[in-house]
N, C-alpha and C positions, 0 to 999 in steps of 0.2 A: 528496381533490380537489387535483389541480395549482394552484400558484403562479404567474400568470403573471408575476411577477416574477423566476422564476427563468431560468438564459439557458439550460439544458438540460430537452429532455422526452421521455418515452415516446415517443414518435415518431423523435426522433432517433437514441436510442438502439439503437431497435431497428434501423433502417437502418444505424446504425454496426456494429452487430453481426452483420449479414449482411455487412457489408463484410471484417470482420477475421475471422471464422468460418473461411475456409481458411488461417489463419496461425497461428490458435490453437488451445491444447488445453480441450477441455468438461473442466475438471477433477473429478473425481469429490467426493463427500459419501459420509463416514464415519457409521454413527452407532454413537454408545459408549452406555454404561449411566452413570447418575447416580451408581449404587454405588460405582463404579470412583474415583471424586472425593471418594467421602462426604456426597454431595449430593441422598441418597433415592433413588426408583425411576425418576424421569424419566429419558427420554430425550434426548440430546444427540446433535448435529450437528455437526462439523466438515469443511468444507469448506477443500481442499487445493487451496489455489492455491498453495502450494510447488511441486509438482508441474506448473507451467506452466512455457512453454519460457523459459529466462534462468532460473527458481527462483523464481519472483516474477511477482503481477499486474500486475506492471509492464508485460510485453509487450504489453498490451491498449492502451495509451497508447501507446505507440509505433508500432504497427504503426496506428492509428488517425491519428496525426497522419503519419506517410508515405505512409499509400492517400488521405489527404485531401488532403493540402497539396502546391503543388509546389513537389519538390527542387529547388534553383540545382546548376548544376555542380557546385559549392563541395563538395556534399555538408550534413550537417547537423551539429549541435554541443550540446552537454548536457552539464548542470554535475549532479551526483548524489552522493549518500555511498554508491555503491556499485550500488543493486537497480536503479533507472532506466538508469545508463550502460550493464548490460549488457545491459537490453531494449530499448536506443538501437542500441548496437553489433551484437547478435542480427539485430532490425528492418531495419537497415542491411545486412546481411550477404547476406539471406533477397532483398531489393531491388534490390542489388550499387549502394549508392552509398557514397560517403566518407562515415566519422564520426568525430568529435573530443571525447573526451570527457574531461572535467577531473573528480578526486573529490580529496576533503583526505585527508590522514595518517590520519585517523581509518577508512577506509574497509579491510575488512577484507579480507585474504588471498584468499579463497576470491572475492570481488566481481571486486579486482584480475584475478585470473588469469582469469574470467570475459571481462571486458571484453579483454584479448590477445587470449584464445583467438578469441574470433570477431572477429578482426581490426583492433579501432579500434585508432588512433591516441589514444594514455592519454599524462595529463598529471596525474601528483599531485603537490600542493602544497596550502600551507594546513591550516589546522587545521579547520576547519568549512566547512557546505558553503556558507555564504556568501561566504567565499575563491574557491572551484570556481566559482560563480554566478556574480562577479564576471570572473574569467579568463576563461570563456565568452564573458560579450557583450563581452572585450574580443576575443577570435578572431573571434567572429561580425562585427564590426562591420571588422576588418581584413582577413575571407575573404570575405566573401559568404555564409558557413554557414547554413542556414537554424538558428537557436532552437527544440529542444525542450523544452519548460518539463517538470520532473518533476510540478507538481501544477496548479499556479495556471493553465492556458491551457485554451479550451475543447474541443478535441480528445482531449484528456489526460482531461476529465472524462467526453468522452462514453465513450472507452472502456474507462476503470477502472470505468463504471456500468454496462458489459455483463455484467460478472461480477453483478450484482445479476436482472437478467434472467435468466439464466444459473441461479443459486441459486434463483429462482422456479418456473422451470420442475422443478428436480431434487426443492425441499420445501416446496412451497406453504403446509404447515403451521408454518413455520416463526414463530411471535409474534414474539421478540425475536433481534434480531443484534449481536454484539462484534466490533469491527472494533479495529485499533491504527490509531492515528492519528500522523503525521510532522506535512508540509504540509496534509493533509487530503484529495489527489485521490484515494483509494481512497474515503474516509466519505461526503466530498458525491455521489461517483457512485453508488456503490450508494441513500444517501438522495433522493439525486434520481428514482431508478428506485422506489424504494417510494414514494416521495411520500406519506407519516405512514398507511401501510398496518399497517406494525408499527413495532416499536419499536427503533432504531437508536441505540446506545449506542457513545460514543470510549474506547479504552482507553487511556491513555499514562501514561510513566513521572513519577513526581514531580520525576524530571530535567527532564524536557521536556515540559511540561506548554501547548503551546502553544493549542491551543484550549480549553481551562479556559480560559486566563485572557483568551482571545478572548471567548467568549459573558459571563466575569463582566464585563468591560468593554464589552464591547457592538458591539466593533469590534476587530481585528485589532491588536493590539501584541504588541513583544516579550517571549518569554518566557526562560530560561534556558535553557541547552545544553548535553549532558554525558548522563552516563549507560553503562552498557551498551550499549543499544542506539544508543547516538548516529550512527550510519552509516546507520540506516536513519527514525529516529523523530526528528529533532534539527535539524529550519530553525528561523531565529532566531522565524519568526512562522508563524501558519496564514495561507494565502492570499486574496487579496481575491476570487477569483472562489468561490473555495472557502466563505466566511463565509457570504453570503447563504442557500446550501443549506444547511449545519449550522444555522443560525441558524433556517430554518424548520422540517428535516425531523428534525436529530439531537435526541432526548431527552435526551439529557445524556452527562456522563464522569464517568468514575471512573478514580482514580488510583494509580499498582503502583511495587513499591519497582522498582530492579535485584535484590535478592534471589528477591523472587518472580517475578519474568521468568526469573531461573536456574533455579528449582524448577520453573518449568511446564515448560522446555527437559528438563529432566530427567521429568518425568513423561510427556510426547508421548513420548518415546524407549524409556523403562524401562515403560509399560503397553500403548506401539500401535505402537513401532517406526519414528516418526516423527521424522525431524531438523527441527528448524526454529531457525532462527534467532533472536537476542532481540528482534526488530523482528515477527518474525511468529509468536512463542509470546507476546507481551505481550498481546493479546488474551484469550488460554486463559488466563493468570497472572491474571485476573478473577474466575474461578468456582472458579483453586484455591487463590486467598490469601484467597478470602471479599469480594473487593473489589465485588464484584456475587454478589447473593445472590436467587437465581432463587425465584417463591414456586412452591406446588405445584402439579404439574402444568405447568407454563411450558413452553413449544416455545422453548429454546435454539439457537440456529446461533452455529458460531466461524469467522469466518477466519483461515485460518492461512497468511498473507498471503505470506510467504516463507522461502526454506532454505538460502541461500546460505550456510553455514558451514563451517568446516574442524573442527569441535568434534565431531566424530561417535563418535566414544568415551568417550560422557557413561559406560560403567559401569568407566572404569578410576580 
């Protein structure tokens, strides 16, 4: 049953979803064997939103907040570690308006060239992405740019929770989902789209553990930053529009070293031929460091959130 407390709903969602539907790709759902992991006879699901346009469910946010909101002349502006800026920049491209997009040092290679290629205007600096954030609403406030927020804004949330629509209509059977969590606009959308139908579980690094330590305090503070995947999983805090959804719909986290986010990166590749990145294999590094231990019979789903990487010769 819906939360009227919450500021997104099925309804919405689904309207956003027919809005962004000719900009985006229906990403496909994999299903693999339990054996393949060590994990019994079950069947498991992973669902490849790598395979969306940018390399990442980012483009759902974006093209979401651009068919919704109006552009200023200015064009639009986004602060990212990476997987947001270039489904800022893509969104932007696909729309033909200006975008300006700030990401810190940490932001990897393959993001970088990303964000060129399809034409923004790229501005790195800074070490974290709250450096990039900051830089942002300082252009936005000296351009006229309109602000895309990568998690925290409600545009963003309604359509990072299409892909949760989306997953339903492909495996209705699906009990339990692992999602990796940053800011949290991937978790609260899909949790808001199931609204406590099944069971929505955060996966994040012990680096950046920012909604752990959200839900054990009760309310949004900071956490530490770092990591492997820190470009894609690593804002200083989970977001305020973002809490109240986790807070009702996510069942809990569970948390992965950087070791086992390499070993999953390496297992997607070395058993199904799949690159992902460590922001978007930290989910799967759940089921294959033991960090979530499925009981039997369990209807598993993974997101395998995104692939933006240059690392594609995990077997040399």
């Amino acid at each position: 049953m819906s939360d009227p407390s919450i500021a997104i709903d099925e309804a919405q969602i689904t309207r956003c979803e027919k809005l962004i539907r000719p900009y985006v790709r229906r990403t496909p759902v994999m299903e693999i064997d339990g054996h393949d992991l060590g994990l019994g006879s079950g069947k498991l699901l992973l669902k490849l939103e790598l395979l969306q346009h940018s390399g990442s469910f980012k483009a759902r946010g974006a093209f979401a907040n651009l068919l919704t909101r109006e552009v200023p002349a200015a064009g639009v502006v986004a602060a990212s570690g990476g997987n947001h800026g270039a489904a800022v920049a893509f969104a932007a491209m696909r729309l033909r308006v200006p975008a300006k997009i700030f990401v810190p040092t940490v932001s990897s290679p393959a993001k970088v060239h990303r964000i060129r290629e399809y034409g923004a205007d790229l501005v790195v600096g800074g070490n974290h992405y709250a450096d990039a954030l900051a830089a942002s609403h300082a252009w936005g406030e000296q351009s006229g740019a309109m602000a895309v927020h990568a998690f925290d804004q409600h545009e963003t949330l309604l359509g990072q929770a299409t892909l949760g629509l989306e997953l339903e209509e492909q495996a209705a059977d699906v009990e339990t989902l692992l999602v990796s969590v940053g800011g949290g606009g991937l978790i609260a959308g899909i949790a808001a789209w199931y609204a406590g139908r099944i069971k929505v579980v955060g996966v994040e690094p012990f680096a950046s553990p920012t909604l752990t330590k959200a839900l054990a305090a009760g309310h949004p503070v900071d956490a530490e930053v770092g990591g492997l995947a820190a470009d894609s999983l690593a804002p200083r805090r989970i977001g305020d529009r973002v809490f109240p959804i986790a807070k009702s719909y996510v069942s809990g986290t569970v948390l992965v070293t950087d070791d086992a986010i390499r070993q999953a990166q390496l297992a997607l590749w070395r058993m199904f031929r799949v690159v992902a990145e460590p922001g978007g294999a930290a989910s799967f590094s759940a089921l294959t460091s033991g960090a979530y231990k499925p009981k039997a019979g369990e209807r598993v789903g993974v997101v395998i959130s995104g692939g933006n990487t240059t690392a594609v010769d995990f077997d040399r």
